[in-house]
C-alpha positions as CSV (number, residue, x, y, z in Angstrom):
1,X,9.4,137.0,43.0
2,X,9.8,140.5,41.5
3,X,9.3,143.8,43.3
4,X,5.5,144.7,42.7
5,X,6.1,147.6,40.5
6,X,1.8,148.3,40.8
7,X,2.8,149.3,44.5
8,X,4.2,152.8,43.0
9,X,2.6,155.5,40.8
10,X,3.7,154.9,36.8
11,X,3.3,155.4,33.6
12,X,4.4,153.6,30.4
13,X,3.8,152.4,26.7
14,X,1.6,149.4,25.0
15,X,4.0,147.9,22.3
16,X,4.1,144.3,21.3
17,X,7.4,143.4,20.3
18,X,6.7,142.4,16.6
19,X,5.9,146.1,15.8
20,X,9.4,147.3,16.2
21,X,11.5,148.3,13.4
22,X,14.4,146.0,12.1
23,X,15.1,143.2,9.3
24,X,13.7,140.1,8.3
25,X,10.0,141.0,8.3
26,X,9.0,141.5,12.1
27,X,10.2,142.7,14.9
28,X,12.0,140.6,17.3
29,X,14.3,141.3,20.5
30,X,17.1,142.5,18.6
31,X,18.6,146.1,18.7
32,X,15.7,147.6,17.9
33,X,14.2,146.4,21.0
34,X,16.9,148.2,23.1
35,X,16.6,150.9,21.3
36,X,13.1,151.2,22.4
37,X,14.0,150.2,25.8
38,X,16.7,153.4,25.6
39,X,13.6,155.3,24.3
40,X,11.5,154.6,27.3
41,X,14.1,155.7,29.3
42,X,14.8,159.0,28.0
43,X,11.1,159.3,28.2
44,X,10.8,158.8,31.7
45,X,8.4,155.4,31.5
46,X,8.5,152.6,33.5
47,X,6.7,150.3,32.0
48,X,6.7,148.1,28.4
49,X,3.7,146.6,28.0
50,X,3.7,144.1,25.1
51,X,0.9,141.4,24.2
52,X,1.3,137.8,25.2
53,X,4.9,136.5,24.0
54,X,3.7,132.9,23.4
55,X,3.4,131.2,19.9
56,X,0.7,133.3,17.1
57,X,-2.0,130.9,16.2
58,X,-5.1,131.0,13.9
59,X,-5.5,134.4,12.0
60,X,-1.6,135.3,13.5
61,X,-3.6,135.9,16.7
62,X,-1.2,135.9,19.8
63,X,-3.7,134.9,21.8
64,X,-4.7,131.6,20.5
65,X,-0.9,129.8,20.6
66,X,-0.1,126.4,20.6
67,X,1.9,126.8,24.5
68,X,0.9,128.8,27.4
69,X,4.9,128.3,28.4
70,X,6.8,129.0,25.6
71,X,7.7,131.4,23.6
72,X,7.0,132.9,20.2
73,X,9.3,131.7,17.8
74,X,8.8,134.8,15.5
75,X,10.5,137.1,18.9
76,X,13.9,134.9,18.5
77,X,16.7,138.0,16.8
78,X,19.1,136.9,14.1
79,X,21.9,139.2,15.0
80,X,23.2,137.1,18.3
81,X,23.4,134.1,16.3
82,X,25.0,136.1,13.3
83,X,27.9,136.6,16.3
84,X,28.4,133.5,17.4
85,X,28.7,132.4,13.6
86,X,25.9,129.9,13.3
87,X,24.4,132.2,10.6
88,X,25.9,134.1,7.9
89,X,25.6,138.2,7.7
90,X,23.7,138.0,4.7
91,X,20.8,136.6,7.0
92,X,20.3,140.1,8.3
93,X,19.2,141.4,4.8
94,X,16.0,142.9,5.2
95,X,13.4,141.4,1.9
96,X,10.3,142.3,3.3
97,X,8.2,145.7,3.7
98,X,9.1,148.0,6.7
99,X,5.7,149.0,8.2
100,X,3.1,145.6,7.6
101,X,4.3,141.8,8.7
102,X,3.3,139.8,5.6
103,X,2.9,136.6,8.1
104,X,2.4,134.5,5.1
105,X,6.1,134.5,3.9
106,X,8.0,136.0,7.3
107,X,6.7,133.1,9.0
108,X,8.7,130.0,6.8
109,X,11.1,132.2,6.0
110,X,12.0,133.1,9.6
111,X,11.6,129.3,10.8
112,X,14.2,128.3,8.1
113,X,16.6,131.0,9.3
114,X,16.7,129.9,12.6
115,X,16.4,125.9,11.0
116,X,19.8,127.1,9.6
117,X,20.8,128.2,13.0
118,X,20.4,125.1,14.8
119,X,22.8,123.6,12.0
120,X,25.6,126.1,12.3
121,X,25.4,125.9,16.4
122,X,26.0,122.2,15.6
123,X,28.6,122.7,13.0
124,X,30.1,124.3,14.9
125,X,30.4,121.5,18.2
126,X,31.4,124.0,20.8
127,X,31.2,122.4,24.0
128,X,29.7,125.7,26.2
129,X,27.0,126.1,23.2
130,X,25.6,122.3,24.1
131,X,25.8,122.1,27.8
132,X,24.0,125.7,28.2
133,X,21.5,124.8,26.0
134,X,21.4,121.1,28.1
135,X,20.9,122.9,31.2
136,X,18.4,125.1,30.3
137,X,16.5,122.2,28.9
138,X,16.9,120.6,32.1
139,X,15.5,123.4,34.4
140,X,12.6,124.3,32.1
141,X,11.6,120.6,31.3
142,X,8.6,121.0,33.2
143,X,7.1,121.8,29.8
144,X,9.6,122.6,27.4
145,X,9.9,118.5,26.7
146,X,5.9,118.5,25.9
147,X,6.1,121.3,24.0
148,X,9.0,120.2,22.0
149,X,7.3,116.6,21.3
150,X,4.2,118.4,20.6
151,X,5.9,120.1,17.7
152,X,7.9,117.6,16.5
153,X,4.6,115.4,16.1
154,X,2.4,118.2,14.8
155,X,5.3,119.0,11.9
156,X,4.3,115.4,10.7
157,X,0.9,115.0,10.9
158,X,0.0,118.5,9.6
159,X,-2.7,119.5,9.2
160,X,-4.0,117.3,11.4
161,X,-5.2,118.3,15.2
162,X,-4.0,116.4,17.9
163,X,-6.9,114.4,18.7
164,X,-6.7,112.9,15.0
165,X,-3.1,112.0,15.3
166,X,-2.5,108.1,15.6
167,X,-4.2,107.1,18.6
168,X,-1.1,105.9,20.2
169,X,0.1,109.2,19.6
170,X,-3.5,111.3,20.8
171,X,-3.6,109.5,23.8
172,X,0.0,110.0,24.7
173,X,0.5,106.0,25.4
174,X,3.8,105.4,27.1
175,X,5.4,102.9,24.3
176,X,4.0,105.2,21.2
177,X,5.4,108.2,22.6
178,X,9.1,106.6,23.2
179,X,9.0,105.5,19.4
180,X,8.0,109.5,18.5
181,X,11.2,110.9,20.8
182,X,13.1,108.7,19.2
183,X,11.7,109.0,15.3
184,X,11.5,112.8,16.0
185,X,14.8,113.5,18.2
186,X,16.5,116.2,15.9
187,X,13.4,118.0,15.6
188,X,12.6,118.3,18.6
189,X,16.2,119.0,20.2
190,X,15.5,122.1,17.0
191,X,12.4,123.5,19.2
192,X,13.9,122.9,22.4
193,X,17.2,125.1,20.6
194,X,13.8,127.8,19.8
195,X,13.3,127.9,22.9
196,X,16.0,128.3,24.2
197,X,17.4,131.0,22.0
198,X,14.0,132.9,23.1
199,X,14.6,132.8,26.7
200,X,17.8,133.4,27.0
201,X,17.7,136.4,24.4
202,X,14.9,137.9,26.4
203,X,16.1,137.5,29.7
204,X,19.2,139.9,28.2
205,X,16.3,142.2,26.9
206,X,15.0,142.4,30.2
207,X,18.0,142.6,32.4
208,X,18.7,145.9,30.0
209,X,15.5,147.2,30.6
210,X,15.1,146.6,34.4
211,X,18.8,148.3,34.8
212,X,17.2,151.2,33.4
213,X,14.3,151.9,35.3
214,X,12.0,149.9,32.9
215,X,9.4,147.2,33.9
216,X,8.5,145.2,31.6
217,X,4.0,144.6,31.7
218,X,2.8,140.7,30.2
219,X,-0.1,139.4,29.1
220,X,-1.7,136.7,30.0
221,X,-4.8,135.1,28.0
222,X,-7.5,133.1,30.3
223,X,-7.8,130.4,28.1
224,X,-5.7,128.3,25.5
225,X,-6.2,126.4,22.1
226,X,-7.5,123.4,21.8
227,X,-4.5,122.4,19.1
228,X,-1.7,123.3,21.9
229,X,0.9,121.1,24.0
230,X,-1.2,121.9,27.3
231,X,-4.4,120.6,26.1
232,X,-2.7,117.6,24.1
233,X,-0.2,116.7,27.5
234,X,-2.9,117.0,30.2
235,X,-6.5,116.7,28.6
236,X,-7.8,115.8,32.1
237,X,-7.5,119.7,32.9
238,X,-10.0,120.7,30.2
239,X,-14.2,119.7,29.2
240,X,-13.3,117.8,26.3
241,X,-15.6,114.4,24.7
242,X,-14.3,111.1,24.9
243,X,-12.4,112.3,21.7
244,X,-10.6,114.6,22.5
245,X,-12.8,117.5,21.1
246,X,-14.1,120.1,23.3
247,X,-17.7,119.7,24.4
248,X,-18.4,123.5,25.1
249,X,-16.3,126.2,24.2
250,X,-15.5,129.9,25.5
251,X,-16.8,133.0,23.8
252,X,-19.0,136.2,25.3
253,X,-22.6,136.9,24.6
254,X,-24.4,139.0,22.6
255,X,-23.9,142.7,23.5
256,X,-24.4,146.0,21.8
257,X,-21.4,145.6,19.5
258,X,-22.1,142.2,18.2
259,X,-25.9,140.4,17.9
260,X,-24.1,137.0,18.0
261,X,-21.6,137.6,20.8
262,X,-18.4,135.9,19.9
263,X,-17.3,132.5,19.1
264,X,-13.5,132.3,20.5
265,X,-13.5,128.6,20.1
266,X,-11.0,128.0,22.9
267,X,-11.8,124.7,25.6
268,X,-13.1,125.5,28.7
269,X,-11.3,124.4,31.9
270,X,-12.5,121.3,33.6
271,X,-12.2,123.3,37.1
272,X,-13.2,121.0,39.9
273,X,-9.9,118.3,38.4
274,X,-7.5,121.8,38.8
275,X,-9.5,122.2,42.0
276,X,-8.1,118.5,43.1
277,X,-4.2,119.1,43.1
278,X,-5.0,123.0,44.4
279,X,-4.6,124.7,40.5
280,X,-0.7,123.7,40.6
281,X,-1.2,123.9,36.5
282,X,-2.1,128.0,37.4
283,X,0.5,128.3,39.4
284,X,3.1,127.2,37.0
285,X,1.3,129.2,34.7
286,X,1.6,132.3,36.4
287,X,5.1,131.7,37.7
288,X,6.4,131.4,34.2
289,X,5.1,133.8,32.7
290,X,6.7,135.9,35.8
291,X,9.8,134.9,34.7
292,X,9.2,136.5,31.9
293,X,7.6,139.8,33.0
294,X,7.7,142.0,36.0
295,X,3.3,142.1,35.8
296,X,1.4,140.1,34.3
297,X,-2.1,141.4,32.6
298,X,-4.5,138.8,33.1
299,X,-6.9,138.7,30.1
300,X,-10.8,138.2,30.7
301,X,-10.3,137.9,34.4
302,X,-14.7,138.0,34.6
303,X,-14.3,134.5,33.1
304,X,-13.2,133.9,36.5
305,X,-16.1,134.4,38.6
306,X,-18.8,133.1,35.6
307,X,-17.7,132.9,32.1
308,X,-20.1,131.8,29.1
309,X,-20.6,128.5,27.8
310,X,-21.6,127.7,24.4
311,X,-22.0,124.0,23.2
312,X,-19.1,123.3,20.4
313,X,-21.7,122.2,17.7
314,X,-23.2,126.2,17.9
315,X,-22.4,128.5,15.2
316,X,-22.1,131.6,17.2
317,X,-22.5,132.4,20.4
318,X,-26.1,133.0,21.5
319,X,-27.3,129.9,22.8
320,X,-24.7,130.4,25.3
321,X,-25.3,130.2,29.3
322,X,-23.3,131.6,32.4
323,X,-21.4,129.0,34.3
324,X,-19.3,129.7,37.4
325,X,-15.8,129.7,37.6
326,X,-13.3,128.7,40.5
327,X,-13.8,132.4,42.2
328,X,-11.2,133.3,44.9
329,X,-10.0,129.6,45.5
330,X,-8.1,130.1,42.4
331,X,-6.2,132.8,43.4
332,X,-5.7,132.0,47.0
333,X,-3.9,128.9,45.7
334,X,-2.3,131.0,43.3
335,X,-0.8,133.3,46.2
336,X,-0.4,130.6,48.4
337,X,2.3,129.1,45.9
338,X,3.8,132.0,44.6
339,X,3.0,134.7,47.4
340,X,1.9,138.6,46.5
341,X,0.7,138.5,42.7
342,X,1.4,141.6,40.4
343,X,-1.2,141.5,38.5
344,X,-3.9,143.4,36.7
345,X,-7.0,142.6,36.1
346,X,-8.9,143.0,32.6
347,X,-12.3,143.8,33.9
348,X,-13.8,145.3,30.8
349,X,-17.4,144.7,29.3
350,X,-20.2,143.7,31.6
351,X,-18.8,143.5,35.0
352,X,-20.8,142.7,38.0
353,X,-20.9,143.1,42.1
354,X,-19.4,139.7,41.8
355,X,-16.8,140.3,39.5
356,X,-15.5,143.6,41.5
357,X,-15.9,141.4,44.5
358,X,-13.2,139.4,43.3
359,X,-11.1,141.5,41.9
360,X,-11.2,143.3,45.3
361,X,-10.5,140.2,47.2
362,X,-7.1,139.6,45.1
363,X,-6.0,142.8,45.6
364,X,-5.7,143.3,41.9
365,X,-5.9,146.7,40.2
366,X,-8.6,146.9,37.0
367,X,-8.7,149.0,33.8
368,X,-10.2,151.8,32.3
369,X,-10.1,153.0,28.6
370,X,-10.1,157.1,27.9
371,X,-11.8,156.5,24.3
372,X,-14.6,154.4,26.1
373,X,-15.7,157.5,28.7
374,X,-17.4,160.2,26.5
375,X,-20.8,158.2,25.6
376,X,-22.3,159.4,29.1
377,X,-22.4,161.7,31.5
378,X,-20.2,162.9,33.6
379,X,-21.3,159.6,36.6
380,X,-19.2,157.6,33.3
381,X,-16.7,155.1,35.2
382,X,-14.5,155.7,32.5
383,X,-14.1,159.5,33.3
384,X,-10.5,160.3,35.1
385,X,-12.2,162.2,37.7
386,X,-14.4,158.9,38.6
387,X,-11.2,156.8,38.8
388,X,-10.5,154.3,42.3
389,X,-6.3,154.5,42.7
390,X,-6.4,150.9,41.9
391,X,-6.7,151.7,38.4
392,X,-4.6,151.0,35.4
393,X,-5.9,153.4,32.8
394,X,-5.0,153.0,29.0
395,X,-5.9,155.5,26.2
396,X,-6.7,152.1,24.2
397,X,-5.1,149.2,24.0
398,X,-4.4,146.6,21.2
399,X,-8.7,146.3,20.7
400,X,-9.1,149.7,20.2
401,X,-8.7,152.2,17.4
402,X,-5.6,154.9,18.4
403,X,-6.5,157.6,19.5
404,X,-6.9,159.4,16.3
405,X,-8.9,156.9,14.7
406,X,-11.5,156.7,17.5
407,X,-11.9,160.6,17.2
408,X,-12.4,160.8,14.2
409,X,-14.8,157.8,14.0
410,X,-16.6,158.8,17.2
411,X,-19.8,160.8,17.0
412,X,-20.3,164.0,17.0
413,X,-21.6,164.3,20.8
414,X,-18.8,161.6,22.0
415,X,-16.5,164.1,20.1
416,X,-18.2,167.3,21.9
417,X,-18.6,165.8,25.0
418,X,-14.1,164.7,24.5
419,X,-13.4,168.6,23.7
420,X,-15.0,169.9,26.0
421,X,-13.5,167.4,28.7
422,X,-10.1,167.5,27.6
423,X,-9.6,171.0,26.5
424,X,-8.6,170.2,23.2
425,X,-9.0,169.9,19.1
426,X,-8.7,167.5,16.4
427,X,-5.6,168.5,16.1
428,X,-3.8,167.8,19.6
429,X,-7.1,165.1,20.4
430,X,-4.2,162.4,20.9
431,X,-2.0,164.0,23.3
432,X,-4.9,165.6,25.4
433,X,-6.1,161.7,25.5
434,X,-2.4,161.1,26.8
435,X,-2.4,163.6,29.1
436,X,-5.8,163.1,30.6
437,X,-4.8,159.2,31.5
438,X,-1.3,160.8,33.0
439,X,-3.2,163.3,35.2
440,X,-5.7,161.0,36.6
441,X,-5.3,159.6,40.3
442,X,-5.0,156.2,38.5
443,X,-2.1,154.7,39.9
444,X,-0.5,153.2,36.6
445,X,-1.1,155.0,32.7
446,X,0.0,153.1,29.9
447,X,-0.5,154.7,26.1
448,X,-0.8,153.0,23.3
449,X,3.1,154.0,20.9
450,X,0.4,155.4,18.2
451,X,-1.8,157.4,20.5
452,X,1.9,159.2,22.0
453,X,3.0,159.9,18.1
454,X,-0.7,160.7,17.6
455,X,-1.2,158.1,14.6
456,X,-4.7,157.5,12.8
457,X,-6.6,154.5,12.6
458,X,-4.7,152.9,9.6
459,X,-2.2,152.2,12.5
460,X,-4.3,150.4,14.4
461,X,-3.1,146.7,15.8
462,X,-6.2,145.0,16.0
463,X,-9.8,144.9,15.4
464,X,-11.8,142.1,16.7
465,X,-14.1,139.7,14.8
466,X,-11.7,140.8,11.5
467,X,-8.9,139.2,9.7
468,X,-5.7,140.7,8.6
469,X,-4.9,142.1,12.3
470,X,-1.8,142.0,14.3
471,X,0.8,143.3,11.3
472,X,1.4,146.6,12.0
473,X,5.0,147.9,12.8
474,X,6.4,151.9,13.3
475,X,9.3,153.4,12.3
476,X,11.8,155.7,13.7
477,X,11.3,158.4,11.3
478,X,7.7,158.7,12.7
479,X,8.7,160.3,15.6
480,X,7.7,163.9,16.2
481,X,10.5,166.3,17.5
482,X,11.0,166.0,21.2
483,X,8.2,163.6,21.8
484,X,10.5,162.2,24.2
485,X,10.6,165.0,26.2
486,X,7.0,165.8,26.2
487,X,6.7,162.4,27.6
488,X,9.1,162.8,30.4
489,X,8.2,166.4,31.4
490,X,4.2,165.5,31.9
491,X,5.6,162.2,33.6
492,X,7.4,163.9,35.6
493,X,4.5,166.4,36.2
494,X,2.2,164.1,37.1
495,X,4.4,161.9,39.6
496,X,4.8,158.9,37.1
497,X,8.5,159.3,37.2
498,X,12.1,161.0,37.6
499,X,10.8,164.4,38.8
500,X,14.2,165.7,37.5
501,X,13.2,165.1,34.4
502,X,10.9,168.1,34.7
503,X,14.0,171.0,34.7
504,X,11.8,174.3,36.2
505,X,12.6,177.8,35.1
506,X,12.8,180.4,37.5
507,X,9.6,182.6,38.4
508,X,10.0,185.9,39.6
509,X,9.4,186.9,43.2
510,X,6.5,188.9,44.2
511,X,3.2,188.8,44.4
512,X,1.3,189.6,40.9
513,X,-1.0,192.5,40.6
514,X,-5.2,191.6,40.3
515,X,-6.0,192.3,37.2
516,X,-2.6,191.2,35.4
């Protein structure tokens, strides 16, 4: 287990991967990643936060992917493989726009690149290529080998879902699934080569960042997709029909933003079978994805102590109803196995005693959002000065508008009530936002990259309920002049970093005068 970074006083930046600069549509671990991670640096941060790294599913959504282990294809760089020689230079060449993913082409054409790949690594037979990828295989086949099969069979029954695949096939019988490993076997050694290329290219990634004083934050969503390897290889673990189909589904009620709540569709857990072998399918959960991350954001983590039910026949989500969840059992299992957990809780929307309770009990830290604090009075939670230490505290995160956006959007008393709070204008509105989050006694501030370069809304990742999300990337040249060391001097400031980075001029001795 990693050091528990949430043990010190930090600061850092919310940027998914996909929105760096580079070629081929997206942005992926390649050297624009490290050239963020050398960013960070010079900026005094200490932590990346990115979105969850699995597979996008419906509406490009990474939160609705088709693993909770592996990861997202999309991620896997070009330029290592253009080394080694299993794909030609002219794969680099950049033939899509610079700031917008167009998913609709990036997506084939990336998965033929690294299709081409997979051929040239075999072309080219070299014996340390094959037995590094064997091994890795070997040590992650606690679900890369589901995964792989999951693919392989989903690539030739598309569009199919799972539970209308042969039945042989749905209900994973022994002698049909032998016949698909061995009808399948090149496609399937191709996603098991995915995966591989994905883990081993962001274990580098890491390694860079962690030697430079960077931890990197993950995400982790409470629930997965019905259409996914886990639900397909262990439909015991989840409240489905005799089908295969979900019964009742996951979703929130109606609140003040939307009459009709919302309809996430996912599968519920079937909790009391994970209860039966002490939620080992969490733990292995949690301990991969803190392979991949030094902390781990855990996504909806009320859904924990009650979450809301709707049956899978409803439209939307009012005729919903509160249901338990597994509470602190989960997560004393969850420590038992792995021991201290770095992890924050997402504890926005309705929270209750109950909720808090927990959190409390798992000696998590939960979250505030600036933009969320100025539609009160000064008793908000959400006001820094209101803050517990155990607080991660984000100017917005992927949900929100930046910044910008939400002040300009924001009425007029949220926008009064802001300026007169943070001592500022529309003009420097993003970097007071900044600022405020640094200064607070919250032990961890993370920005959004568009609230510290003070973007507008046009920038903004992702609105919920809405299509067309998720495709926005920056661009070097966005930069304002010595951003970077704006960032590091109030980090340094504030006690979120290298205090070096904070170079004092010297005062004059003396007392001063009154009146001057």
């Amino acid at each position: 287990m990693t050091e528990n970074i949430l043990n010190s006083r930090t600061s850092g930046v919310l940027l998914h991967p996909t929105s760096l600069p580079g070629p081929n549509g997206a942005g992926d671990f390649g050297p624009g990643a490290y050239h963020f991670v050398d960013w960070l640096s010079t900026a005094n941060q200490t932590l990346w936060q990115t979105l969850p790294l699995g597979p996008i599913g419906p509406g490009n959504s990474p939160y609705m992917g088709s693993s909770a282990f592996a990861g997202n294809p999309l991620l896997v760089a070009f330029e290592p493989m253009v080394e080694k020689g299993w794909l030609p230079q002219a794969a680099l060449a950049n033939h899509f726009p610079a700031h917008r993913i167009e998913f609709e082409h990036v997506v084939p054409w990336r998965i033929a690149r690294l299709r081409e790949a997979y051929a040239g690594m075999k072309a080219a037979a070299r014996p340390q290529d094959a037995e590094a990828l064997s091994a890795w295989v070997a040590e992650e086949a606690g679900w890369v080998e589901d995964y792989a099969l999951f693919m392989a069979i989903d690539a030739a029954y598309a569009p199919s879902l799972w539970p209308e695949w042969p039945e042989g096939l749905a209900r994973r019988q022994p002698k049909a699934l032998k016949a698909a490993r061995e009808t399948h076997k090149d496609e399937i050694a191709f996603w098991q080569f995915v995966q591989w290329q994905f883990g081993t290219q962001w274990a580098a990634l890491k390694a860079y960042a962690n030697a430079r004083g960077v931890k990197l934050v993950g995400d982790l969503p409470i629930f997965i997709a019905h259409h996914s390897a886990d639900c397909w290889s262990r439909p015991d673990l989840y409240d489905l029909d005799d089908k295969g189909n979900p019964r009742v589904i996951a979703g929130v009620p109606p609140d003040y933003f939307s009459a009709t709540g919302q309809r996430w569709g996912n599968p519920l857990y079937n909790w009391a079978a994970m209860k039966k072998d002490k939620y080992a399918w969490w733990a292995s959960r949690v301990r991969r994805q803190l392979q991949l991350a030094d902390v781990i954001r855990i996504d909806h983590f009320r859904g924990f102590c009650a979450y809301w039910e709707i049956p899978a026949d409803e439209p939307t989500a009012v005729n919903g109803k509160w249901v338990p969840g597994p509470g602190a059992a989960l997560f004393d299992a969850i420590r038992q196995a792995l021991g201290a957990l770095p992890i924050i809780a997402e504890d926005l929307g309705v929270i209750t005693e109950e909720v808090e309770a927990l959190r409390h009990h798992a000696g998590l830290p939960g979250m505030r959002i600036l933009q969320f604090a100025f539609d009160g009075d000064a008793t908000h939670p959400y006001l820094p000065h209101n803050y517990p230490r155990d607080t991660v505290v984000y100017s917005g995160t992927h949900d929100n508008d930046t910044a910008r956006g939400w002040w300009h959007t924001a009425t007029a008393r949220e926008r009064a009530y802001a300026a007169e709070y943070l001592a500022t204008s529309d003009a420097d509105a993003p970097w007071a936002m900044v600022s405020a989050c640094a200064r607070s006694v919250a032990n961890h501030a993370i920005f959004q990259l568009q609230d510290v370069l003070g973007l507008d809304g046009y920038h903004r990742m992702n609105t919920p309920g809405t299509t067309g999300c998720w495709t926005w990337r920056f661009d070097w040249a966005w930069f304002p002049e010595g951003v970077a060391t704006r960032l590091a001097r109030l980090t340094a400031a504030t006690g979120r970093g290298r205090f070096e980075a904070l170079p004092l001029p010297a005062y004059p001795e003396g007392k001063i005068k009154p009146g001057t």
